[in-house]
C-alpha positions as CSV (number, residue, x, y, z in Angstrom):
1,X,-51.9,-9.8,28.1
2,X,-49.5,-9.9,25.3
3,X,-49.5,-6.7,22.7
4,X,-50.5,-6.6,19.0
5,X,-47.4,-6.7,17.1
6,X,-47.5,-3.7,14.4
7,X,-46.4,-5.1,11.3
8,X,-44.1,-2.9,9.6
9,X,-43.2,-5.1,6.6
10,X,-47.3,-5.6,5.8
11,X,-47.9,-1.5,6.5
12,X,-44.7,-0.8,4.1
13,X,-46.2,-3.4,1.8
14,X,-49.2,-1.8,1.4
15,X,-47.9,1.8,1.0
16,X,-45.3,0.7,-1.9
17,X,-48.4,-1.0,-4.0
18,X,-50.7,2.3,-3.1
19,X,-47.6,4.3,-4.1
20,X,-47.3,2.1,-7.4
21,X,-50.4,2.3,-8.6
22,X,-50.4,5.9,-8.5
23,X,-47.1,6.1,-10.4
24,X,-48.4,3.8,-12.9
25,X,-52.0,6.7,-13.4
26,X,-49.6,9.2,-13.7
27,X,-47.4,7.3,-15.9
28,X,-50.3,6.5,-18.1
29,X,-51.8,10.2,-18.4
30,X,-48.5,12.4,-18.3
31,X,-46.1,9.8,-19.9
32,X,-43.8,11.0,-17.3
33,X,-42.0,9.1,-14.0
34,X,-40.7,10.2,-10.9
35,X,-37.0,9.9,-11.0
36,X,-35.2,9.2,-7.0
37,X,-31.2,10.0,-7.3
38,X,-29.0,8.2,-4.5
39,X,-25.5,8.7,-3.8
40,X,-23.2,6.9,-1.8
41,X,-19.5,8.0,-0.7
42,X,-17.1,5.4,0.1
43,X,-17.9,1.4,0.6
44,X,-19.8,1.3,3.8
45,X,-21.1,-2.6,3.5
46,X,-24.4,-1.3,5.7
47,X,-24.8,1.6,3.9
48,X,-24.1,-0.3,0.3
49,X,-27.0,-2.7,1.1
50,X,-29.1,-0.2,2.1
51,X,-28.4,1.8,-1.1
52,X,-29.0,-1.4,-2.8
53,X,-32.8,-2.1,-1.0
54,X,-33.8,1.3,-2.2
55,X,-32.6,1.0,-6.0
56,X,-34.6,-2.5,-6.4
57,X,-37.6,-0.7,-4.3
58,X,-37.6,2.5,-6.5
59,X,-37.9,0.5,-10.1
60,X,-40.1,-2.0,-8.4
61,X,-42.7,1.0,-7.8
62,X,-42.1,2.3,-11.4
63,X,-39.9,5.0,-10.4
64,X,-36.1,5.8,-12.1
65,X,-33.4,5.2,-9.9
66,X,-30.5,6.9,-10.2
67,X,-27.2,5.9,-8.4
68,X,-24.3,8.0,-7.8
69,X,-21.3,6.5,-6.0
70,X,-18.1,8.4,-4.9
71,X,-14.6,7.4,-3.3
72,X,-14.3,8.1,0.6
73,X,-11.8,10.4,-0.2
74,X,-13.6,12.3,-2.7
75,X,-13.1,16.3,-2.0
76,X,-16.0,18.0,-0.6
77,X,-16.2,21.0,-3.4
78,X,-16.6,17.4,-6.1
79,X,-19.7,16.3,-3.6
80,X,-21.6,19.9,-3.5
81,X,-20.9,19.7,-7.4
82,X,-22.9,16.7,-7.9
83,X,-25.5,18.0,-6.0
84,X,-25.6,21.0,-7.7
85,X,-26.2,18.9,-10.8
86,X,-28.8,16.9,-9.9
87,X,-30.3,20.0,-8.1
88,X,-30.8,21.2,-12.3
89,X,-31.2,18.0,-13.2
90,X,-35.1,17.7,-14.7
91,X,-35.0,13.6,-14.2
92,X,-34.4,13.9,-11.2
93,X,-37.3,14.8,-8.4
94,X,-35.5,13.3,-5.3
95,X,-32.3,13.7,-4.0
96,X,-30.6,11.7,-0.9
97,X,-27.1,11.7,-0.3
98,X,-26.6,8.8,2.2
99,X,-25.6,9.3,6.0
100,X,-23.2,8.7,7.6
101,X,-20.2,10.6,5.1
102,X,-16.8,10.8,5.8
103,X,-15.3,12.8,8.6
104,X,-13.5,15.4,6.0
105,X,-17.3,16.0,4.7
106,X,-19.5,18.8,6.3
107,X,-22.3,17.0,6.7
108,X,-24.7,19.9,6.9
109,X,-23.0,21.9,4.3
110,X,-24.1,19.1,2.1
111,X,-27.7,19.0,3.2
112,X,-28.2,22.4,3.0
113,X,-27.0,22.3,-1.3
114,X,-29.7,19.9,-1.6
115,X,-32.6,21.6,-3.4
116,X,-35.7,21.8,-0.6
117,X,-38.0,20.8,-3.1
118,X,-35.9,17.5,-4.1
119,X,-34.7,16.9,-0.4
120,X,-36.8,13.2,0.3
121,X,-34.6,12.7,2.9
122,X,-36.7,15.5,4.9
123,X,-33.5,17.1,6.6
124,X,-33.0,20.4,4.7
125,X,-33.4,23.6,7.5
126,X,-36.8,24.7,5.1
127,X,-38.5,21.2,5.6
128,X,-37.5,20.9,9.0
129,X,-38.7,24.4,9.7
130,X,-41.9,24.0,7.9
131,X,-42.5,21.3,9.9
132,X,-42.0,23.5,12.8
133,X,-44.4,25.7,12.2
134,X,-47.1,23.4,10.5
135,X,-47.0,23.7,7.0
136,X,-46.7,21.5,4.2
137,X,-43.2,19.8,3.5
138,X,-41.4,16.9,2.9
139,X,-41.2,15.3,6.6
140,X,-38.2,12.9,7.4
141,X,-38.9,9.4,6.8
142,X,-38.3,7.2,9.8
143,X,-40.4,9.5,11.5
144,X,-43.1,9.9,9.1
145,X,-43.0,5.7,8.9
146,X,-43.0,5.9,12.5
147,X,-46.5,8.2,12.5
148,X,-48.4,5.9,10.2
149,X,-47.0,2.4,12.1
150,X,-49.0,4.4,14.8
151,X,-52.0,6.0,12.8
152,X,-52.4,2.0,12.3
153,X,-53.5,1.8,15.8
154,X,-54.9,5.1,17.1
155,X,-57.5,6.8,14.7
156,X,-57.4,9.5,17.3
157,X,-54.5,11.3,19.3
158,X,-56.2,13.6,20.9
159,X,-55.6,13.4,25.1
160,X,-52.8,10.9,24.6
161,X,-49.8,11.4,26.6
162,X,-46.9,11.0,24.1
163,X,-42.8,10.0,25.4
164,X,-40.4,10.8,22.8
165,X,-37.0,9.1,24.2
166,X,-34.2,11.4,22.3
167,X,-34.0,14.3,20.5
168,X,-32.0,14.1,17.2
169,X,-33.0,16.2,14.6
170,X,-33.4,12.9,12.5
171,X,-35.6,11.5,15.0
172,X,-36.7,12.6,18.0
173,X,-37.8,16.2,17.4
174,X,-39.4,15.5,13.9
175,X,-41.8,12.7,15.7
176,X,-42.7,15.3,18.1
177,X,-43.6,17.6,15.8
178,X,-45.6,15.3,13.7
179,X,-47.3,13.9,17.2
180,X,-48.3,17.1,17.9
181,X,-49.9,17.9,15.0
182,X,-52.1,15.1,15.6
183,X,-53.1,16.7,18.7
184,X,-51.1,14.7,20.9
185,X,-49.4,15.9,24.1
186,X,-45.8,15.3,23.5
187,X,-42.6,15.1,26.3
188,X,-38.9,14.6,24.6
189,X,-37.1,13.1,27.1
190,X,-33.3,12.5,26.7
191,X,-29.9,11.6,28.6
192,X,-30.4,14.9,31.2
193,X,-34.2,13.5,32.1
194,X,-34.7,12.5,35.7
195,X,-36.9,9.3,36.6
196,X,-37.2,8.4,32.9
197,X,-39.2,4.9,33.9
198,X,-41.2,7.1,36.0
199,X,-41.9,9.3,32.9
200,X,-42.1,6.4,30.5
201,X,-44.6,4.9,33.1
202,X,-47.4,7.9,32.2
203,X,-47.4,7.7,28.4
204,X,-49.9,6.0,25.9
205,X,-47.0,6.2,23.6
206,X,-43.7,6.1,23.7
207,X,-40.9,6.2,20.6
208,X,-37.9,5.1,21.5
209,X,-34.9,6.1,19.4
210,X,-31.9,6.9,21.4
211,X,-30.0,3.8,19.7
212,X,-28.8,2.2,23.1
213,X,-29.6,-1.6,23.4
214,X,-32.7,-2.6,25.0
215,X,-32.6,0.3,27.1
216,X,-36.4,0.4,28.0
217,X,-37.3,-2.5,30.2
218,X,-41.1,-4.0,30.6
219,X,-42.0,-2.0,34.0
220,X,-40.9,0.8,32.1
221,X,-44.3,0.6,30.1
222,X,-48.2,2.2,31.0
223,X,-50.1,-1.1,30.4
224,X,-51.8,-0.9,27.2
225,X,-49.4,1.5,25.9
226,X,-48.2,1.9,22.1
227,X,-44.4,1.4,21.6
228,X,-42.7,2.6,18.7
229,X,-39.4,1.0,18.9
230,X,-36.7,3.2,16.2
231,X,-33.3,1.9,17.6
232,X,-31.5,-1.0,15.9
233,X,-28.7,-2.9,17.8
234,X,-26.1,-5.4,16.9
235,X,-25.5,-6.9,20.2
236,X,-21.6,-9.3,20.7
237,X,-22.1,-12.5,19.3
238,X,-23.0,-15.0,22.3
239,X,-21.2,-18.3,22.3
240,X,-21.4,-20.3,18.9
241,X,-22.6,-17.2,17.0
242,X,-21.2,-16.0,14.0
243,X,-22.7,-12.6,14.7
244,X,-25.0,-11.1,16.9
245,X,-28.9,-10.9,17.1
246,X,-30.3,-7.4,16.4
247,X,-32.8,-5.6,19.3
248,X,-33.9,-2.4,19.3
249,X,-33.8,0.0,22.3
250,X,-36.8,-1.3,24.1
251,X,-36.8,-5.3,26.2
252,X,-38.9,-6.5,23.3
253,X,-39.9,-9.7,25.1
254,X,-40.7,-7.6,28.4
255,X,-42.5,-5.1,26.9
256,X,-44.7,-6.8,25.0
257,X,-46.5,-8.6,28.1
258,X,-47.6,-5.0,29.2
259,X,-47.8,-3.0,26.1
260,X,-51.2,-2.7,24.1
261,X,-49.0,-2.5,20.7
262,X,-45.3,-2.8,19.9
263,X,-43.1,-3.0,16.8
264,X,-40.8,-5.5,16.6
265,X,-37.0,-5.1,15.7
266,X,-36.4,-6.0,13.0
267,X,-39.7,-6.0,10.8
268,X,-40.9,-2.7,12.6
269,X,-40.1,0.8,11.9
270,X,-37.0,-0.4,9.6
271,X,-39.0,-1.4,6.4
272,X,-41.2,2.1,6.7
273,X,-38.3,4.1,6.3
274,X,-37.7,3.2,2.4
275,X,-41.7,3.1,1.7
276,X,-41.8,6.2,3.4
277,X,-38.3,7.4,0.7
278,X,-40.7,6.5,-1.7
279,X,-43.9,8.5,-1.4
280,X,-41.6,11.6,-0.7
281,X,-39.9,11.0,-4.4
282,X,-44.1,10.8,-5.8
283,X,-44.9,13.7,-3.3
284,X,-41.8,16.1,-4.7
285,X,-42.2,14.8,-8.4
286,X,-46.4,16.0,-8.0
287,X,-45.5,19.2,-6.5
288,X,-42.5,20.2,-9.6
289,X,-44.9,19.1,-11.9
290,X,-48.2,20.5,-10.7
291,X,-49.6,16.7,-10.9
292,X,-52.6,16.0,-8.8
């Protein structure tokens, strides 16, 4: 048996037209557009190109994008101020300061500025708590991409055994929530688990996202299972490499012989992520505006 790959790039595809489209309605009956602000501290080359992917992705869907880019050693107190700015700012329905920021930052000190209502990025304490208790919000969006790559496959969660490997508030405990939702009967499992094959072995799904290479081997894996794989690795360059081959945290090649459905790394969850940025801008933008 050899799984169904779950095509992340085609899914994400599919969600930016859908997400277009609607833009382009509202554009055409309000004359109004959402507007996604991004900003960037210091010169991170992964973080620039990913900064750079969302701009082009934002206009392409009709959206404004508005970039914001700040000197590593820019003080905190000018950081909070910007925020502050683009909290009052009208244009502006989504606001994501990009992770990591520099060590002299408090990272949460910074999230918690952000407006709830313009917070995309789904990590303000109100969205995660709403989350937490079931009502509406804006969700975080590797794990939201991570719930539709999965919705792709099961129409149903109810009486599925669920294996969430880590439990980062980015992550690991948002997917649980949202799996749980869907009925599902979730385990978060992280470094302290015992027998975490033995545990992996009794799920119909498992997310791995505990960003440690290949980490979940083939016999790790309930035959038929669904594999959600969220880590992505850089491994050493082997011999006549210039760099080295990304993998995620699961034996990709192992795992799909046994699984029913896996996402690749990369092409998988990856591409989700920014769709998923996306219909969180058009979701905040509807809900300031009272736009059906």
């Amino acid at each position: 048996m050899s799984a169904r790959i779950i095509d992340g790039k085609a899914i994400a595809q599919h969600l930016r037209e859908t997400i277009a489209a609607d833009v382009a309605r509202i554009a055409a009956r309000h004359g109004a557009q959402p507007g996604l602000a991004v900003v960037l501290v210091g010169n991170d080359p992964a973080s620039e190109v990913y900064v750079g992917s969302k701009a082009r992705q934002t206009v392409a869907v009709g959206m404004r994008s508005f970039e914001h880019r700040l000197p590593a050693d820019v003080p905190e107190t000018e950081l909070l101020a910007l925020v502050e700015q683009l909290n009052r700012d009208d244009a502006v329905d989504g606001i994501l300061v990009q992770l990591p920021l520099p060590a002299h930052i408090d990272t949460n000190r910074v999230i918690e500025a952000v407006d709830p209502g313009k917070d995309v990025d789904g990590f303000h304490p109100v969205n995660a708590g709403r989350l937490m208790i079931g009502l509406p919000g804006l969700v975080a969006c590797t794990p939201l991409g991570s719930l539709l790559l999965l919705q792709s496959v099961h129409a149903d969660f109810s009486g599925l055994s669920a294996v969430i490997l880590g439990r980062s508030n980015i992550v690991g405990k948002p997917v649980a929530q949202l799996l749980l939702q869907q009925n599902a009967t979730v385990t978060i499992a992280h470094s302290r688990t015992r027998d975490l094959p033995g545990l992996c072995r009794t799920a119909d799904i498992v997310v791995a996202a505990v960003g440690r290479p290949e980490l979940v081997r083939g016999d790790w894996i309930k035959p038929g299972a669904t594999v959600i794989d969220v880590g992505i690795n850089r491994l050493p360059p082997a011999a006549g490499e210039a760099k080295g081959r990304l993998v995620g945290d699961v034996a990709f090649e192992e795992a799909k012989s046994v699984a029913g459905a896996i996402t690749p790394v990369p092409g998988g969850v990856g591409p989700m992520t920014i769709a998923c940025l996306l219909r969180n801008t058009l979701q905040a933008f509807k809900a300031r505006r009272g736009i059906d």
